[in-house]
N, C-alpha and C positions, 0 to 999 in steps of 0.2 A: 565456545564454539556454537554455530547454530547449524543446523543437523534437517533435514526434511523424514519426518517419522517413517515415509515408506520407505526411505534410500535404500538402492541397493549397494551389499557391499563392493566396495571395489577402489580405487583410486582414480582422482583426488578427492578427499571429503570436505564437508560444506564443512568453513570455517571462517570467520570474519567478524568483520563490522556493521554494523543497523543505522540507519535512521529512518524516522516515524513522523510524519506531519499528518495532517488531515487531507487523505485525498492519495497521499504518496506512503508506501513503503520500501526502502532501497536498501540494500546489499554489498558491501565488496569481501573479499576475498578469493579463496577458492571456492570454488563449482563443484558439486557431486553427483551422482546417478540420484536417478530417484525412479518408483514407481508410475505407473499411468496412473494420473487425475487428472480432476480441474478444479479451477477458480475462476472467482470473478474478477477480479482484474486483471488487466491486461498489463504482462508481464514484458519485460525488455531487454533483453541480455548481452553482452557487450563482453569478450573476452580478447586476451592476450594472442590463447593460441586456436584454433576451428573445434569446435566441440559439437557436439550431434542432438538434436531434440527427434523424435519419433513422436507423429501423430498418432489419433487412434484407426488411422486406414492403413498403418504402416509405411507413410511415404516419411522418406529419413528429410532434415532440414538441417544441414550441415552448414557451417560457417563461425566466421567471430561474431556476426552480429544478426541476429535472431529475433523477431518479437513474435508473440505469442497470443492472439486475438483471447475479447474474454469469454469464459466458459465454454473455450474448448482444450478437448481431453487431450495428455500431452503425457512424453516422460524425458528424462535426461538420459539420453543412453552412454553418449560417452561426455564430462564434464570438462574442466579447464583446472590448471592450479591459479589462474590468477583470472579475476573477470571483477562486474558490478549487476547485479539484477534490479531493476526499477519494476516496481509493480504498482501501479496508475488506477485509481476509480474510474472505471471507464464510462460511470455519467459524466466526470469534468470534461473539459474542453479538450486538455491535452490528452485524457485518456480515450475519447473517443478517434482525435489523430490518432494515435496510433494504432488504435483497433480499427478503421477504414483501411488506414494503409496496406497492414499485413492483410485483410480480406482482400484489397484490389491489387497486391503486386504479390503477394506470398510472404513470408513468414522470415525468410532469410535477408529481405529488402528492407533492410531498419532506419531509423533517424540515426542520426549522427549522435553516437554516444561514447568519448573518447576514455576510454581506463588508462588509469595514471593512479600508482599507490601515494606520489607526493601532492595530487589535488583534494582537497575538502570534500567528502563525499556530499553534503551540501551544495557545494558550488559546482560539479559533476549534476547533480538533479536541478538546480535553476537554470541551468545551460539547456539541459533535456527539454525542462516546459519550456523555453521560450523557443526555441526549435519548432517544438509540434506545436503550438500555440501564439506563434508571436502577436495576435491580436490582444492576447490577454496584458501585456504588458501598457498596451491606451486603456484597459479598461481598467486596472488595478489602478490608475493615475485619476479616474473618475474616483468622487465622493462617493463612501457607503452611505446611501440612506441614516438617519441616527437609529432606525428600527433595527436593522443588521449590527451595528455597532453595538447596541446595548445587548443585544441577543447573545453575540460572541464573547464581551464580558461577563453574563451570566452565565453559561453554557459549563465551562468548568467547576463550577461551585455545584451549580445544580447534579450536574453528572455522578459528583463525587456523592451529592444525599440520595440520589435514587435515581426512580424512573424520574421522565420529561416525559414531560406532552406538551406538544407544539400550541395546544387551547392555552392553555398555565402561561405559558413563553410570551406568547402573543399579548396576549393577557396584560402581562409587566411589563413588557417595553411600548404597549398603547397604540396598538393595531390589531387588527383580526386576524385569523390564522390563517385563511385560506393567504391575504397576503402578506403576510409575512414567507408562507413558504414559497410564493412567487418570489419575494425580494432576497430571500436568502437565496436560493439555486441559483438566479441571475445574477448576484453580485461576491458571492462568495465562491462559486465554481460548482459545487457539489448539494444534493438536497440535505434538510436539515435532519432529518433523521438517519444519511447513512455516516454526515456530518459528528452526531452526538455517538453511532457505533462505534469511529476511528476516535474518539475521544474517550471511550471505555475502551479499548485494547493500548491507551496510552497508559491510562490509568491502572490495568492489569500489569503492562511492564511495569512502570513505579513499584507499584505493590510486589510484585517480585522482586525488586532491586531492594528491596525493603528487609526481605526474609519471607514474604508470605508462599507458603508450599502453593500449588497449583487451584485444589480448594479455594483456600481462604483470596487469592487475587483474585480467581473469577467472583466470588460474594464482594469484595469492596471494590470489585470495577463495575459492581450493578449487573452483573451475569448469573441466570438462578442456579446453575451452578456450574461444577469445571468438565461437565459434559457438554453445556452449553457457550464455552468458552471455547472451547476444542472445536467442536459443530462452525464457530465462526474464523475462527483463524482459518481451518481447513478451506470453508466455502472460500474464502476472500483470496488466501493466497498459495493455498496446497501445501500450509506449514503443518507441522505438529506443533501443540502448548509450549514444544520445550525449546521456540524459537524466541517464547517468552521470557528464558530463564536468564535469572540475576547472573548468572557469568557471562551474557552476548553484551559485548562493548555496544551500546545504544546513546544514540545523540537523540533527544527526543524534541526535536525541533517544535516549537508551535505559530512556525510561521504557517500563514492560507495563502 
């Protein structure tokens, strides 16, 4: 079950299924109350039946479909039993659509994000980006650079031995940093350090799925430790650690 640490009690509680790519975190099941916060990305909510989000000026945002601009303060007041939440880096492409959107129409005026328990929650979020993004779909058909290529294949090995630094990175695939971190933001979607982040919170779920208690996943996901693990789930998506735990059915996708 994945649970948001502030919820408040009440019916329905958050329960479902996960997937985790770079750039993307998504959700189905049920919907549950939760406390006022925020995060950073920009969250997208898509339910069965009208559930309510609450600003922090008190204006209610009632409907099935919701998006939630990033880092602003929000709560669930009344939830759903059945929905999907997309929550988006809102440096990429799609995640900036939809954080203009909901600034310039409101918050209840969403993309088109259709819930169906018999669709791939996968294939439910490539329908999403190409929605808010369809430009992305000519550029992913453009060649990466072989500087990007070789970055992306090193990038998991290195994450798992420690820190990165984009000097090092730059370094061994045989460009400079300054561009390399032009060529990755430009053709990967997202910059390369918040890049190598969603790449240690992949790496923490692993490690949980593993057996590691909350401790030891943040030390082998490269986190100094599981206060600092907690500090970034929260910033990024207003979870608690324990949306990391080995019993959340997780698809850990590593498509970009």
């Amino acid at each position: 079950m994945m649970r948001d640490g502030g919820g408040i009690t009440g019916e329905p509680h958050w329960g479902g299924t996960a997937l985790l790519r770079p750039g993307v975190l998504a959700f189905t099941g049920s919907i549950g109350t939760t406390d006022l916060h925020a995060h950073h990305a920009v969250q997208i909510v898509t339910a069965t039946t009208p559930f309510t989000m609450r600003d922090e000026h008190g204006n209610q945002h009632r409907g099935t479909k919701v998006v939630v601009p990033a880092d602003a303060p929000h709560r669930v007041e009344v939830g759903a039993p059945e929905g999907t939440v997309v929550f988006l880096e809102p440096e990429s492409a799609p995640g900036r659509s939809a954080h203009l959107r909901a600034l310039r129409s409101g918050w209840t005026v969403a993309p088109v994000l259709t819930f169906t328990r018999r669709r791939p929650l996968a294939v439910v979020v490539d329908e999403l980006i190409e929605h808010l993004a369809p430009a992305m779909a000519a550029d992913e058909a453009m060649t990466r650079h072989r500087a990007v290529d070789e970055a992306l294949g090193l990038l998991p090995d290195l994450v798992a031995a420690g820190p990165v630094g984009g000097t090092e990175l730059a370094a061994q695939v045989g460009v400079s940093a300054s561009r390399l971190t032009h060529l990755f933001t430009e053709q990967v979607g997202i910059p390369l350090r918040r890049y190598v982040l969603w790449l240690r919170l992949r790496l923490a779920i692993i490690c949980a799925h593993a057996g590691d208690d909350l401790t030891g996943a943040a030390h082998n996901a490269g986190f100094s430790d599981s206060a600092h693990l907690t500090r970034t789930t929260r910033e990024m998506f207003g979870l608690a650690p324990s949306a990391l735990s080995r019993h959340v059915s997780w698809d850990l996708d590593t498509a970009v």
